[in-house]
N, C-alpha and C positions, 0 to 999 in steps of 0.2 A: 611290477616286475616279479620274477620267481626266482626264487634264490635255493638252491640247497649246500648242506656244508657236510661234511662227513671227517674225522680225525680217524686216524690209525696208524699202525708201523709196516704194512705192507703194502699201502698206494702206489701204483705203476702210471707214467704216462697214458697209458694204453687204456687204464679205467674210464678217464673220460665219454670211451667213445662205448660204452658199455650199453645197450638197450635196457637192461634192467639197473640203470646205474644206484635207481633208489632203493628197491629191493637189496640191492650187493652192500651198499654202506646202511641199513639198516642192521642185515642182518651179522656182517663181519665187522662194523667197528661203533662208532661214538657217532652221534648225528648233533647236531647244533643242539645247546641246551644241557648238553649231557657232562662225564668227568673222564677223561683219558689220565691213569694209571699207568705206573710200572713201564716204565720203561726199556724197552731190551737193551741190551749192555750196548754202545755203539750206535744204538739210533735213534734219528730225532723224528719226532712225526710226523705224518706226510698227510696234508689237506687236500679232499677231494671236493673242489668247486663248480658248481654249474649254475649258469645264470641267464636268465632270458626275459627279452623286454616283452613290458604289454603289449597285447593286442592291439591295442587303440595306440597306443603311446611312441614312445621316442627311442630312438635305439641305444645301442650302449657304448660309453666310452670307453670303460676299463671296469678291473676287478682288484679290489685290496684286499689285501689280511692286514689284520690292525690287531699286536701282539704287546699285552701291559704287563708287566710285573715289576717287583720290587728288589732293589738289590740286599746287600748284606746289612744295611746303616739305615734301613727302612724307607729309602728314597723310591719313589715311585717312577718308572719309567715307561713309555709308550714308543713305537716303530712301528712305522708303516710302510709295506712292499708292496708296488705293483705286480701283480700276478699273470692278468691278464690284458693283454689293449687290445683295440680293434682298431681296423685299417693295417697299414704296411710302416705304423712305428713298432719300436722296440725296446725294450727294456736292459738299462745299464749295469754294470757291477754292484750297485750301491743297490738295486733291487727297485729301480722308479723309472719311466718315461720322461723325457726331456721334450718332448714334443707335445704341444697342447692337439688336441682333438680338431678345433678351430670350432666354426660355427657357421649355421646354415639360416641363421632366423634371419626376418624381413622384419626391422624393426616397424616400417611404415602398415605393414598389413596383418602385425602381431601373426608371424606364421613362421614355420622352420621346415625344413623337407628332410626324408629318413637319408639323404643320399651321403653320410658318413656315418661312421658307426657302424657297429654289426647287430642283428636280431639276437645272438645269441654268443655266449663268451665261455668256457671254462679251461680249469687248469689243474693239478695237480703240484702243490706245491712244498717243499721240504724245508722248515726252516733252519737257516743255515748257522744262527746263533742260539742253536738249544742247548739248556743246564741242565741235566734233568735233575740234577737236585736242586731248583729254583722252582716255585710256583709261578705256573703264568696264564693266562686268558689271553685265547682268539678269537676272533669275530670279521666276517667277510661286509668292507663296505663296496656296493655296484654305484657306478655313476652315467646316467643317460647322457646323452647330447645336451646340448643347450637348446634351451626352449624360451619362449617368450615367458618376460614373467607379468603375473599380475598385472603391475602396471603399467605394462606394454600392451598388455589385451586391454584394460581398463581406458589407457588413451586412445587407443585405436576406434574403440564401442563409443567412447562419447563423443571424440572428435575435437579430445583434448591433448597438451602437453604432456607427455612423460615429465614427471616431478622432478625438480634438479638434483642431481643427484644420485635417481634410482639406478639403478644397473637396469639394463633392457633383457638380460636372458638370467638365467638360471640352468644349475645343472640338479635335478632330483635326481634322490638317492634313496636306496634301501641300504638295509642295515642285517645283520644277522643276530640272532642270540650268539652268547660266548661258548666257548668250548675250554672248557677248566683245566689244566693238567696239573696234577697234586703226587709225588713223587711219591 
């Protein structure tokens, strides 16, 4: 998968569909890895996400931001919003999909076909619980379809049982570096 992540205070829906989307978030704000600063009086940052399955690979179920920090008492806290789905679900007040993806694998012929999911997913997202005098880390997790796993391919090759037990799919994932914001 290809993942890009981009942080700043003036992300518009509309950036997604940007032909130079990398060039634009290189040059105007924070890219994955980096530290977003200073905050304008009134707003919270706005993530600029695009994500596209492999070539060879499995399409894609959804897009997260996964945001940690720490409250006043030194407790550590972590939230996750879905950002993006693919197909014709939708994402609730609380910031999640309530509808699973479902699944397309053949457990008998360890196979799955692209026919859910989408090739390609982004979004631009505001979080809607920002401190800015709170330290905190983002990072975008992408989730594919479910796929055969291992030892669905391995049973299938040898002409064995699936292990009691095993789960028959999986869902891969990519991950992003963080994006730091230090007031």
């Amino acid at each position: 998968m290809s993942v890009r992540l981009f942080a700043g205070w003036d992300f518009v829906a509309e950036d997604i569909h940007r032909k130079d989307l990398d060039i634009y978030g290189y040059r105007h704000d924070v890219p994955m890895g980096g530290d977003l600063t200073s905050s304008p009086e009134g707003q919270a940052p706005a993530f600029l996400i695009q994500a596209m399955k492999d070539a060879d690979g499995a399409n894609l179920d959804r897009v997260q931001i996964i945001k940690g920090w720490t409250d006043e008492k030194g407790k550590a806290h972590e939230r996750i919003w879905d950002v993006a789905v693919s197909g014709t679900r939708s994402i609730d007040k609380s910031g999640r999909t309530t509808e699973a993806i479902g699944s397309t694998v053949d457990e008998a012929q360890a196979t799955y076909s692209n026919s859910i999911g989408a090739p390609f997913l982004s979004a631009v997202w505001r979080d809607p619980q920002f401190n800015p005098g709170q330290r905190a880390f983002y990072y975008v997790r992408v989730l594919e379809i479910p796929t055969p796993r291992w030892t669905t391919n391995d049973a299938m090759h040898f002409n064995r049982p699936i292990p009691e037990g095993a789960p028959v799919a999986i869902q891969e994932r990519a991950y992003t570096s963080p994006i730091w914001y230090t007031p």
